[in-house]
C-alpha positions in Angstrom: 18.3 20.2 -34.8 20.2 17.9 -33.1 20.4 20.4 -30.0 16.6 20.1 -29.6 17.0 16.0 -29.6 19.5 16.4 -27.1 17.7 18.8 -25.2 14.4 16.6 -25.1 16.3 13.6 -24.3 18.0 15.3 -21.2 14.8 16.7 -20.1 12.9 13.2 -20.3 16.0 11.8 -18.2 15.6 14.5 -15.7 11.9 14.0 -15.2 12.0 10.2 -15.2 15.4 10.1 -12.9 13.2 12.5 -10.3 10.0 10.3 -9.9 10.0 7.3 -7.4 9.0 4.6 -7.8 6.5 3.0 -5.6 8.9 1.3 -3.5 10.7 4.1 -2.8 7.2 5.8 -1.3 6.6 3.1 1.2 10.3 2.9 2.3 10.4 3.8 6.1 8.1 3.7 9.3 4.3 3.7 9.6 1.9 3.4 12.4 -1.7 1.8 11.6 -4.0 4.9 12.5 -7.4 3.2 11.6 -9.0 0.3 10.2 -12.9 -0.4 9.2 -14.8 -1.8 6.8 -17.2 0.2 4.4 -20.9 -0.1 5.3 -24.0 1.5 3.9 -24.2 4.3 5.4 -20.7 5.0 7.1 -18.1 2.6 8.5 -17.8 0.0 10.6 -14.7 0.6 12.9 -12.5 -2.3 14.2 -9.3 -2.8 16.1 -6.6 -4.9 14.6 -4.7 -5.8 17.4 -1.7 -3.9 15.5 -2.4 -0.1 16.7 0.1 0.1 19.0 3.3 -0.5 17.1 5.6 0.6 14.0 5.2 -1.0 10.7 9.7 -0.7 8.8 9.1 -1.1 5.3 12.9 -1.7 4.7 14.9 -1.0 1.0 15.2 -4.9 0.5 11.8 -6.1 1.2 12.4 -7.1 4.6 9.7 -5.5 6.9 9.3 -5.6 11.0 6.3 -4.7 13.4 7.3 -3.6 16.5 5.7 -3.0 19.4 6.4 -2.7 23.3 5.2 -6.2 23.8 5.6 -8.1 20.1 8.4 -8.2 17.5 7.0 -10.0 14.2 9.5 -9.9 11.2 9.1 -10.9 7.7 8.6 -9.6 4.3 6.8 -6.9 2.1 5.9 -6.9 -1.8 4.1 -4.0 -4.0 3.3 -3.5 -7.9 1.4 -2.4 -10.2 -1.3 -4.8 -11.8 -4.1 -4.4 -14.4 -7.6 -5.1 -12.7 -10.3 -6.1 -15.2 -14.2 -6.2 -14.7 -17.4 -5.9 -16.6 -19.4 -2.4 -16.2 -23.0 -3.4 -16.3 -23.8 0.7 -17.2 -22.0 0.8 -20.3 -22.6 -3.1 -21.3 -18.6 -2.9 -21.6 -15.4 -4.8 -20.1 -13.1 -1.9 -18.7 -9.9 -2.1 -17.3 -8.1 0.1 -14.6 -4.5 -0.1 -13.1 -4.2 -0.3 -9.3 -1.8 -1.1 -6.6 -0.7 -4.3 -4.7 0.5 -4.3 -1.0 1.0 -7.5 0.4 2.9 -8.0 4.0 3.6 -11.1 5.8 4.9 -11.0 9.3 5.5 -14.1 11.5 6.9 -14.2 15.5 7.2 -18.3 15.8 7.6 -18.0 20.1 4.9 -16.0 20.3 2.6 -17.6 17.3 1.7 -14.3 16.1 1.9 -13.6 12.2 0.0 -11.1 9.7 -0.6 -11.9 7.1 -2.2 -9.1 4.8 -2.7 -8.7 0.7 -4.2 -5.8 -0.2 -5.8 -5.0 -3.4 -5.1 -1.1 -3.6 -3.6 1.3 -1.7 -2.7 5.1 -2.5 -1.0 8.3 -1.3 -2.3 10.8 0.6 -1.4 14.3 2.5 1.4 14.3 0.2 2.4 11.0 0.8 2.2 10.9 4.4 -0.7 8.8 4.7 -1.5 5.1 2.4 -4.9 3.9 2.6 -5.1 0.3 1.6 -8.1 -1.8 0.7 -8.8 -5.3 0.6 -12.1 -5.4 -1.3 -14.5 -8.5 -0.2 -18.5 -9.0 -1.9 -20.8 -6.4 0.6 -17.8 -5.6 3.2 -14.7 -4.0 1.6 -11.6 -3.4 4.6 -10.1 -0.3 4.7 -6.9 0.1 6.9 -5.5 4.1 6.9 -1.6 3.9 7.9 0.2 7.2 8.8 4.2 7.8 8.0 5.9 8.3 11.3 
């Protein structure tokens, strides 16, 4: 019996030692491939101003934009946080788990700076793409970002 504990307890340390965590996802260099905000029928594209360049998501926190023409440095955060609301369907406050991304940026000689929090982001293509939202009454921002 105590060969199936340790056998169980091995296999739970394998499996838990193998995933990463969401840090680890966003560690490395991504381009901003689109941005637009959600209409009624479609999207509403617009152009940041931040197409051009290369988003580093460094292991510490620090992050950098870089572009041909700008340089902004500064920091990135991301968690986990429980997101509460009321569902008018079921007459019954629900709760959900999402994502936090938030990335400040600042170039002081060229007063430039980002400053973005977004309220979810996710995966996709196997972890090549993130799609982050900032959701806003009638005109939630969507802003696609692709691993480079």
């Amino acid at each position: 019996m105590k060969h199936v504990y340790l056998l169980f307890f091995c296999s739970a340390l394998l499996f838990t030692s193998c995933t990463k965590s969401i840090e680890d996802k966003l560690i490395g260099n991504w381009k901003l491939d689109d941005a637009y905000r959600k209409v009624l029928f479609g999207r509403d594209h617009f152009t940041t101003g931040y197409e051009a360049g290369v988003f580093t998501f460094e292991e510490n926190g620090n992050a950098r934009y870089t572009s041909s023409t700008d340089t902004l440095t500064g920091y990135w955060r991301a968690d986990y946080y429980p997101y509460r609301y009321y569902n008018s369907s079921s007459n019954s406050n629900e709760s959900r788990t999402l994502r936090y991304l938030r990335l400040r940026l600042v170039n002081f000689q060229q007063n430039r700076f980002i400053e973005w929090e977004f309220d979810d982001f996710n995966f996709r293509n196997s972890r090549r793409m993130i799609r982050a939202e900032q959701y806003s009454i009638g005109s939630d921002r969507v802003y696609e970002f692709v691993k480079q």
